[in-house]
C-alpha positions in Angstrom: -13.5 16.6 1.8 -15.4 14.1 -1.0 -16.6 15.7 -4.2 -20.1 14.7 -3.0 -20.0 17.1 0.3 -18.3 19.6 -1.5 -20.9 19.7 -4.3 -24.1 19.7 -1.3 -22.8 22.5 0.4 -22.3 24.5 -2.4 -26.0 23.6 -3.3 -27.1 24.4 0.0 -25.3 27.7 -0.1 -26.7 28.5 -3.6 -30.0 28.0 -2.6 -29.2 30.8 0.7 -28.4 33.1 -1.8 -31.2 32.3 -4.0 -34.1 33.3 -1.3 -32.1 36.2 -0.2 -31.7 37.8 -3.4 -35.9 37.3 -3.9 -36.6 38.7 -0.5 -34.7 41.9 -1.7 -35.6 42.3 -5.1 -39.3 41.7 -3.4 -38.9 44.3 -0.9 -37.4 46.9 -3.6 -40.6 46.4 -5.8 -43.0 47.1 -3.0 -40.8 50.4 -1.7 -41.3 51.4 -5.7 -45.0 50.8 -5.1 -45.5 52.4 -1.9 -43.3 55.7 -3.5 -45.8 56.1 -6.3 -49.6 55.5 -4.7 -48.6 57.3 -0.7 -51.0 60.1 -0.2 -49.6 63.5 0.6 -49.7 64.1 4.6 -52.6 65.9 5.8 -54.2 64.9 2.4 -57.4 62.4 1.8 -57.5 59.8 3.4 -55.3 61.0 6.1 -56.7 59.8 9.8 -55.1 61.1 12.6 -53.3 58.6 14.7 -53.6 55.9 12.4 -50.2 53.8 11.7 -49.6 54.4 8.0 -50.2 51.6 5.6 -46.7 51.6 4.5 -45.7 50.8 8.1 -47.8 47.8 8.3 -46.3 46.5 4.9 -42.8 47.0 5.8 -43.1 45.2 9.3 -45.3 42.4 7.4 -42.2 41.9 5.1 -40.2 42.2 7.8 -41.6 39.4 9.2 -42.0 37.2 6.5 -38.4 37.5 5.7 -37.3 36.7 9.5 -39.4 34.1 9.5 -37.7 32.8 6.0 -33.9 33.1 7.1 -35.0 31.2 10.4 -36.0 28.3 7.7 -33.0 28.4 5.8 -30.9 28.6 8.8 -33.1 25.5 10.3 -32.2 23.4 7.3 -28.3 24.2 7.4 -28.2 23.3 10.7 -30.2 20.4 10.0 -27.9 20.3 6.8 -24.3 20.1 9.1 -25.7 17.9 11.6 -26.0 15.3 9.1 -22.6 16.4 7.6 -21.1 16.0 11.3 -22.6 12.2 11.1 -22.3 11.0 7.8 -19.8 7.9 7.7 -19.8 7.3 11.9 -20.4 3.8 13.0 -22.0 1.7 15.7 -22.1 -1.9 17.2 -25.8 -3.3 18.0 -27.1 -6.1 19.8 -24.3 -7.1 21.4 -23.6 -7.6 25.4 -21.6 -5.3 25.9 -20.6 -1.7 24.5 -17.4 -3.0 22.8 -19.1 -6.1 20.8 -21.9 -6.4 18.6 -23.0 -6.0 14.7 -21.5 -2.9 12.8 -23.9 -0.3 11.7 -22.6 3.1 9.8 -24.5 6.3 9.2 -25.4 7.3 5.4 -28.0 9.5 4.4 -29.4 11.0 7.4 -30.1 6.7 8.4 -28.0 3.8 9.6 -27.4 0.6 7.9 -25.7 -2.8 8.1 -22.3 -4.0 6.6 -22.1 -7.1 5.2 -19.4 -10.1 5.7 -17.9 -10.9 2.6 -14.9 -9.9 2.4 -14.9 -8.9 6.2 -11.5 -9.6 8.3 -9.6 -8.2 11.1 -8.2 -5.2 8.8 -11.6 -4.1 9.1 -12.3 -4.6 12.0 -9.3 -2.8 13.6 -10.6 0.4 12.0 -14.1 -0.1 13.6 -12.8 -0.5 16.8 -10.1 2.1 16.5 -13.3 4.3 15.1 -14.9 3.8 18.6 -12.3 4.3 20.9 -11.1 0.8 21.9 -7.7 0.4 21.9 -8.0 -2.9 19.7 -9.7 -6.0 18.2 -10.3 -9.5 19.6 -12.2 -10.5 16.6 -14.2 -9.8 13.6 -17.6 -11.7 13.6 -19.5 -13.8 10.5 -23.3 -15.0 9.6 -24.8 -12.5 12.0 -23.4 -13.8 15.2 -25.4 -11.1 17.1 -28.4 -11.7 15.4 -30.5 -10.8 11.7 -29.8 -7.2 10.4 -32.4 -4.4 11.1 -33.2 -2.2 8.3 -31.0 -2.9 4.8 -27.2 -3.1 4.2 -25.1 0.3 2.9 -22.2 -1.5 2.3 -21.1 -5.1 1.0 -17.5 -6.5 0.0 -15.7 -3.8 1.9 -12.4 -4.1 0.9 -9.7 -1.9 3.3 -6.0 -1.8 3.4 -5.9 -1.1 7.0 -5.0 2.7 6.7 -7.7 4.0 6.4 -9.4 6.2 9.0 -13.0 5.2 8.3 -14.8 2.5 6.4 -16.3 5.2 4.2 -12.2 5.7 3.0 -12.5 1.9 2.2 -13.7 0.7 -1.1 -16.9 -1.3 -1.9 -20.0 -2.4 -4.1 -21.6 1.3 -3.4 -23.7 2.3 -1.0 -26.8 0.1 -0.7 -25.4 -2.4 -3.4 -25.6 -5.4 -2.2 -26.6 -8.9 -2.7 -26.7 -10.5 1.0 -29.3 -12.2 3.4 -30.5 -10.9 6.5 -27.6 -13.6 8.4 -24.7 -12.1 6.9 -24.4 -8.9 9.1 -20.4 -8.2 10.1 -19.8 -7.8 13.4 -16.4 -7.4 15.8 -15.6 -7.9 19.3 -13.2 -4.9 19.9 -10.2 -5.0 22.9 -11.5 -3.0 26.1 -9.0 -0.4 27.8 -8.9 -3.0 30.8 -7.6 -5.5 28.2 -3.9 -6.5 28.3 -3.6 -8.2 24.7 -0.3 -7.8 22.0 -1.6 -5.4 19.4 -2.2 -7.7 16.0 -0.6 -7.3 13.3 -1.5 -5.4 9.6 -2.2 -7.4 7.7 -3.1 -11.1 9.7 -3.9 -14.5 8.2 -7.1 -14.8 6.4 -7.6 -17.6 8.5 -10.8 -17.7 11.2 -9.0 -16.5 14.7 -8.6 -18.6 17.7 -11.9 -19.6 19.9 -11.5 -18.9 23.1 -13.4 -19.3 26.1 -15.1 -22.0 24.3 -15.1 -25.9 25.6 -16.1 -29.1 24.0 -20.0 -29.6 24.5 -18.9 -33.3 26.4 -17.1 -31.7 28.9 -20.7 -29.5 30.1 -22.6 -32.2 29.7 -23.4 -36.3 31.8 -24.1 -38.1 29.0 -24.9 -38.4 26.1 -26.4 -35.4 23.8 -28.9 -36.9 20.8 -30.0 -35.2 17.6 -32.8 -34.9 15.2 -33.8 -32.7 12.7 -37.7 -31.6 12.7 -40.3 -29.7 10.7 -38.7 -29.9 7.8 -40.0 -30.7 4.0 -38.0 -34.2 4.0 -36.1 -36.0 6.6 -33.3 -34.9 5.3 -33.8 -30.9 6.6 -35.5 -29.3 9.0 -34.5 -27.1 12.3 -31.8 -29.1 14.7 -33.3 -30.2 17.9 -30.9 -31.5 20.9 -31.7 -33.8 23.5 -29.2 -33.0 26.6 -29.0 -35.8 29.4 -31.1 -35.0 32.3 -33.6 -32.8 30.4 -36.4 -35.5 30.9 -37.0 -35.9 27.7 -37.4 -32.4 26.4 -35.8 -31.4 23.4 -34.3 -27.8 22.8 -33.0 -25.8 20.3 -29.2 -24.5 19.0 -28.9 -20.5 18.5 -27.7 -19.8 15.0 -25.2 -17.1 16.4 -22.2 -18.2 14.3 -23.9 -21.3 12.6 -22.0 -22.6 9.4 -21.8 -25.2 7.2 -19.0 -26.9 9.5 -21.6 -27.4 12.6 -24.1 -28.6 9.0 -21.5 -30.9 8.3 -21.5 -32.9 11.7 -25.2 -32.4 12.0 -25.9 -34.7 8.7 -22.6 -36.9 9.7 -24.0 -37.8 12.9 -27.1 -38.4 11.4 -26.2 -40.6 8.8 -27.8 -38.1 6.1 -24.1 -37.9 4.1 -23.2 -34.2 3.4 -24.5 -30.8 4.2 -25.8 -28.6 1.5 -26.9 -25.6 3.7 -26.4 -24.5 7.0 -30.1 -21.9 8.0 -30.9 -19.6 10.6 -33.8 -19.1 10.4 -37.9 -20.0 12.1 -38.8 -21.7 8.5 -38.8 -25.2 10.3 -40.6 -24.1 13.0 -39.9 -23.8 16.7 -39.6 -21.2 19.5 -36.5 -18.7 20.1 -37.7 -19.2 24.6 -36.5 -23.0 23.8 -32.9 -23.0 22.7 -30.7 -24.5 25.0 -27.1 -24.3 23.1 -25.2 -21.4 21.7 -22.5 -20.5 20.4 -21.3 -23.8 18.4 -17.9 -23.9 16.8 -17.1 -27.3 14.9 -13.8 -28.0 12.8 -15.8 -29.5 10.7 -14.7 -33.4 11.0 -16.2 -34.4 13.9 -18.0 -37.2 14.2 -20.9 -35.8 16.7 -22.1 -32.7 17.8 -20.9 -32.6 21.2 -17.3 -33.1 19.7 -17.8 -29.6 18.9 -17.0 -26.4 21.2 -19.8 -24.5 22.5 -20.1 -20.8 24.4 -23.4 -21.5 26.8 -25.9 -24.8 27.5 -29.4 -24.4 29.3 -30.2 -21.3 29.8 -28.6 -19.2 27.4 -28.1 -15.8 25.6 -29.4 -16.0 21.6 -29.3 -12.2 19.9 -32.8 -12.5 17.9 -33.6 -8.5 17.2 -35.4 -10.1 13.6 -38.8 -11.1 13.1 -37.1 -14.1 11.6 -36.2 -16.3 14.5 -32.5 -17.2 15.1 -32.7 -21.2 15.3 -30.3 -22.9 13.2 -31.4 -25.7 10.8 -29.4 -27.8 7.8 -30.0 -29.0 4.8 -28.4 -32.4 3.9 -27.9 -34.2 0.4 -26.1 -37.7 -0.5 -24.4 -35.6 -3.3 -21.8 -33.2 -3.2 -18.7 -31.5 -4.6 -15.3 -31.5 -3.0 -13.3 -28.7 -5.3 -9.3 -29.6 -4.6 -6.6 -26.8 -6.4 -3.6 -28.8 -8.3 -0.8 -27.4 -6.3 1.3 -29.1 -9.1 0.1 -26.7 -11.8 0.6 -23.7 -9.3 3.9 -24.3 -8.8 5.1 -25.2 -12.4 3.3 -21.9 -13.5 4.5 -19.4 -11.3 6.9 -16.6 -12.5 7.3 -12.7 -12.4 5.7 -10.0 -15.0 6.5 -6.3 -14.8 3.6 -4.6 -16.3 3.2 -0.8 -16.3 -0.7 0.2 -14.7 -1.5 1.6 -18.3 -1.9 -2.2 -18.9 -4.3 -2.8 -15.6 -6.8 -0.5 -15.7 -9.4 -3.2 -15.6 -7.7 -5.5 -12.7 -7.4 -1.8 -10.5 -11.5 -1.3 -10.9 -11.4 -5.0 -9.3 -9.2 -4.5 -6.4 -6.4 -6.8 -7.8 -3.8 -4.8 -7.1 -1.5 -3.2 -3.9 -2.5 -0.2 -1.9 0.1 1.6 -3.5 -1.0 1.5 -6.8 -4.0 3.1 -5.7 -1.6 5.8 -4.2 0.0 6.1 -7.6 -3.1 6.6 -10.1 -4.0 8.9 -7.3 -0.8 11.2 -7.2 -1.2 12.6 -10.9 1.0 12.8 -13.9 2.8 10.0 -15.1 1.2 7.5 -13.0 0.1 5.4 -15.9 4.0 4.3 -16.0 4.2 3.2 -12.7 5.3 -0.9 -13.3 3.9 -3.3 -10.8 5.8 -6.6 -10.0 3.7 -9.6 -10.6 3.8 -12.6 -9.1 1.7 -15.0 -11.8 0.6 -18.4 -11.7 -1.9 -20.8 -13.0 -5.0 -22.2 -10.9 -6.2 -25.3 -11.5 -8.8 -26.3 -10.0 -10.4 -29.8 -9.9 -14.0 -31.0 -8.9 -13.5 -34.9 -7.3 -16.9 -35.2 -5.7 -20.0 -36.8 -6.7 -22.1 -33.6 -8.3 -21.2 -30.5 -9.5 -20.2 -27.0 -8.0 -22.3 -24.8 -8.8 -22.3 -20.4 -7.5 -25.0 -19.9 -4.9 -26.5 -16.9 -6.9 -29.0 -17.4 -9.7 -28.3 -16.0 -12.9 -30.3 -13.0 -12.4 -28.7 -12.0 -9.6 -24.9 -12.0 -12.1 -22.8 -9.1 -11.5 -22.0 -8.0 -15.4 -19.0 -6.4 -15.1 -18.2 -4.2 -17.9 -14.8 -3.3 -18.3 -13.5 -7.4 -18.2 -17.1 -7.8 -20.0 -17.9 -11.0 -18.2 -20.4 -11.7 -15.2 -19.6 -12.7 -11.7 -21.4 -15.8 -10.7 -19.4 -16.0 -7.3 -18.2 -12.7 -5.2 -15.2 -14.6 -3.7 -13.8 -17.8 -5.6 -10.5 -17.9 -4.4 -7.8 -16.0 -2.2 -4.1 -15.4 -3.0 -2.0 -15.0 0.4 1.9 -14.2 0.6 2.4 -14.8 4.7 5.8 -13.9 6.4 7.9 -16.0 8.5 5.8 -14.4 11.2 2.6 -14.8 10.1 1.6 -11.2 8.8 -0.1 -11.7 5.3 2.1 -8.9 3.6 0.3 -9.5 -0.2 -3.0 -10.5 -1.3 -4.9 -11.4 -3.8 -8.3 -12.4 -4.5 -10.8 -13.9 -7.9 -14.2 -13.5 -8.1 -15.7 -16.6 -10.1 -16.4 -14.5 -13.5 -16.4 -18.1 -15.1 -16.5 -21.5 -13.8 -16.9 -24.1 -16.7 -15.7 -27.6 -17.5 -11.9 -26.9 -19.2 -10.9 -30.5 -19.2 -12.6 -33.4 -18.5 -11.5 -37.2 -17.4 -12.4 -40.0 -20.0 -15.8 -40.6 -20.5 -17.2 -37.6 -18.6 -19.0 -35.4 -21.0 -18.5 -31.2 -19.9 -21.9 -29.8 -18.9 -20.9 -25.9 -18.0 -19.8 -23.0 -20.4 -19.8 -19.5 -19.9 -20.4 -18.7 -23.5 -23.8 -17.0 -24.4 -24.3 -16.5 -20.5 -24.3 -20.1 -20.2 -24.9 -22.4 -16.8 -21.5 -21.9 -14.8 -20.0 -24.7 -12.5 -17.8 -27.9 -12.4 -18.8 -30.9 -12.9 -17.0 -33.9 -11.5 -14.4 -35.4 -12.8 -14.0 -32.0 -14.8 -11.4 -29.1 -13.9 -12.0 -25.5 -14.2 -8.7 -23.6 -15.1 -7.8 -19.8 -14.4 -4.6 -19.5 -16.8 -1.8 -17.6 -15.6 -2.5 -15.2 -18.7 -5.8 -14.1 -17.2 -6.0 -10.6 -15.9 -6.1 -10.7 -11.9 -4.5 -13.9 -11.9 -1.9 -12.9 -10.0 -0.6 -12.0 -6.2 1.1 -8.1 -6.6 4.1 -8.5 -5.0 5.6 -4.8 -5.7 5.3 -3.4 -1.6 7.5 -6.6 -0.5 11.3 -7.7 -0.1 13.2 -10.3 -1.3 12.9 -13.4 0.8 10.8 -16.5 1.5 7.6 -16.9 2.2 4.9 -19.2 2.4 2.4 -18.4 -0.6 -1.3 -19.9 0.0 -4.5 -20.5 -2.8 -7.8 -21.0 -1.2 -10.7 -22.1 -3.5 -14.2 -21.4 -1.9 -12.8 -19.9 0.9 -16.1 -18.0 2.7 -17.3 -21.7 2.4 -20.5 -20.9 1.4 -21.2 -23.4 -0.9 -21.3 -27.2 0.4 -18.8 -29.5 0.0 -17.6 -33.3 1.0 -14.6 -31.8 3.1 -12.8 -28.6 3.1 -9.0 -30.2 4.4 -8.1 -29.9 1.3 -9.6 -26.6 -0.6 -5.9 -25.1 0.1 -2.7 -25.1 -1.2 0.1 -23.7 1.0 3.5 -23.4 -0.9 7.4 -22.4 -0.5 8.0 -19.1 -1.9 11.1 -17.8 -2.4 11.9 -13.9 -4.1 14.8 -12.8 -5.6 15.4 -9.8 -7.6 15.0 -11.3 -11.0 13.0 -14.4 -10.1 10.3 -16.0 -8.4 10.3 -20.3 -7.0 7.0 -21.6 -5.7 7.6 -25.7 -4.3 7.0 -27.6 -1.5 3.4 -27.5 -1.5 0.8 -29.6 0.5 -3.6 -29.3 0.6 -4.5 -27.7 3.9 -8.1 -26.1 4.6 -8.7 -22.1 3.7 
């Protein structure tokens, strides 16, 4: 049992004792009172037949008491009841009863989860949580529709153990900086399913669409696009025109709606990049006329109908919001393209035994193995425990045409106080050590606590420093560099064998932030671990 159930009960049973010891000490001082004022029997004031007036006191107390200890016992019922719940979980809005948004129970009310950080470890415990026998997929950007009510819990980080999401670590309950699109959300395995159980730890990497086919194939024709009720041309909600619809344009569903379907959208448009992909009724229009869901684009198509889709004409959009779900993109001639120098990452890397006396700062930030966890929790001496490090340097370099900048405004900066720097960006980059079988057996992660111009090609003057709680960003032509010195820049590699590996760095990974193409915001190296050392090579730019 937490420390925080422990510490209500014993409140709760405190406060039992509390009114039981007045009721008695009450009840002694009237039975003092009645002792020294009753009249002798027989005496004045005596009538025959009449109850006594001490009778009628004690059964007044008598019921004033009962009526008490039914109160109190009210409220601990009331009290276990929301014991019994606290931490259980729920899918909404979906189709079915296996499939929908996650929801879990805090403080006598439920509340949303948010995505960052989100992936099938997750996922698996929700489902597992509910009595499905597996996971099909975890779900992103409110695919079943806007959040009802307020998050509880955002950048939920679980090793895949743990019993509950409450077990799991994150921001705090009701911390949370996320929009009402950003809900989490699985689709869990039924007990009529006959799918391979996944395994621990999977790939980072979005699972496979199924059951999806290209928009083409549904369609006779051609599909045509246009963006309407926006502030410029160049936004505005999306607006199809299917063949055969005498000339009546619909709507797209912003169930699953990213920056990739954004992308194609301004490509196809001839509006260059995408600098936000919207779900939202900003732009106008009316939920009754969307005609498309479920859009899934790679990101480099040239059209729309390139692009795989779930549903066309009459179709199923989750809109349980006031806001409606329509999706809408923001284009810009202008953009980043942030690319990691896989040549730095592999000249940098090397192994450092540190003991966790030395990390305190990287465990409050989840930069380290479930088993370190295990260790500061075990008790003496686990301040010696060493950790095997696998370090390297990232490098990462901005070669669009304008500068990256975090999503969040300053005022919305994470200070974090034991580093004693702000975080600009929740996620920045990912660390991944994959197996020859695709299991992600060590991770790693950096949250953007300062993106400035390190190094700058000739003749481009650097804009951003962190200093003073200066602008943060990278301009182009400039680099941003995380040394391999830095705390948390790292993978911990103590849990795993000797062997190779492939070791992948993803910069922006959650792609939240607009860019010219994301083919090359990885780097996916050779690993290979020996006892003593540590060789990172062969490395190539893939996407996240």
């Amino acid at each position: 049992m937490s420390p925080s159930r422990l510490l209500t009960l014993l409140l709760l049973l405190l406060l039992v004792f509390t009114l039981l010891a007045d009721d008695a000490e009450a009840a002694r001082r009237r039975r003092r009172r009645r002792r020294k004022h009753r009249p002798a029997a027989g005496g004045k004031g005596a009538v025959e037949g009449a109850v006594p007036v001490g009778a009628r006191r004690i059964r007044r107390i008598r019921h004033t008491s009962g009526r008490r200890a039914e109160f109190v016992m009210r409220r601990l019922q009331k009290a276990k009841m929301q014991h019994d719940e606290e931490g259980k979980i729920r899918l909404v809005d979906g189709r079915m009863d296996f499939e929908g948004n996650v929801q879990i129970f805090h403080n006598n009310r439920w509340g949303n989860i948010c995505d960052d950080e989100w992936d099938k470890r997750e996922g698996e415990i929700v489902c597992k949580m509910l009595g499905f026998p597996g996971i099909k997929k975890v779900t992103h950007s409110g695919r079943y529709g806007h959040v009802r009510g307020s998050y509880w819990m955002d950048n939920l980080f679980c090793y895949g153990t743990e019993e509950s999401l409450s077990e799991c670590r994150f921001d705090g309950w009701g911390i949370h900086d996320c929009e009402l699109d950003e809900s989490a959300g699985v689709v869990c395995d039924t007990h009529f399913s006959t799918t391979t159980v996944p395994p621990t730890l999977p790939p980072r990497d979005e699972p496979v669409v199924t059951n999806k086919t290209k928009i083409s194939y549904s369609l006779e024709g051609k599909m045509q696009v246009r963006l309407v009720g926006g502030r410029t041309e160049q936004e505005g909600r999306v607006e199809v025109l299917l063949p055969g619809s005498n000339d009546t344009w619909g709507l797209i569903c912003g169930d699953g709606w990213s920056i990739l379907e954004a992308m194609v959208v301004c490509r196809q448009l001839d509006m260059k990049y995408a600098q936000a992909a919207l779900t939202t009724g900003y732009f106008g229009g009316n939920i009754s006329d969307v005609v498309l869901s479920g859009i899934k684009c790679h990101g480099n198509e040239e059209t729309l109908d390139q692009c795989l889709h779930e549903d066309v004409g009459e179709v199923f959009c989750p809109n349980p919001g006031s806001d409606p779900n329509i999706g809408g993109v923001t284009c810009i001639d202008k953009i980043a393209d942030l690319v990691p120098d896989h040549m730095e990452l592999a000249r940098s890397a090397h192994l450092e035994d540190k003991q966790l006396f030395f990390l305190q700062c990287a465990m409050e930030e989840n930069c380290l193995a479930q088993s370190a966890v295990k260790a500061q929790e075990s008790g003496y001496g686990w301040h010696l425990d060493t950790r095997r490090l696998l370090r390297f340097t990232a490098r990462i370099v901005n070669q669009g045409t304008d500068a990256f900048r975090p999503t969040l405004p300053k005022q919305y900066w994470e200070w974090h106080a034991c580093h004693m720097h702000y975080h600009s960006m929740e996620v920045f980059a990912h660390y991944d050590i994959i197996d020859d079988k695709g299991n992600r057996v060590a991770e790693g992660h950096k949250a953007s606590f300062c993106l400035e111009d390190n190094n700058c090609v000739p003749g481009v003057e650097p804009v951003f420093k962190c200093a003073n709680f200066g602008d943060q960003g990278i301009s182009p032509g400039c680099t941003d560099t995380y040394a391999y010195n830095i705390d948390c820049q790292w993978v911990d590699i103590t849990d795993i064998k000797p062997g190779t590996y492939t070791f992948k760095l993803a910069v922006n990974p959650e792609l939240k932030v607009g860019e010219m193409t994301f083919d090359n915001n990885a780097a996916v190296c050779e690993l290979i671990y020996t006892e003593t050392s540590a060789w990172v090579g062969n490395c190539s730019l893939t996407r996240p």
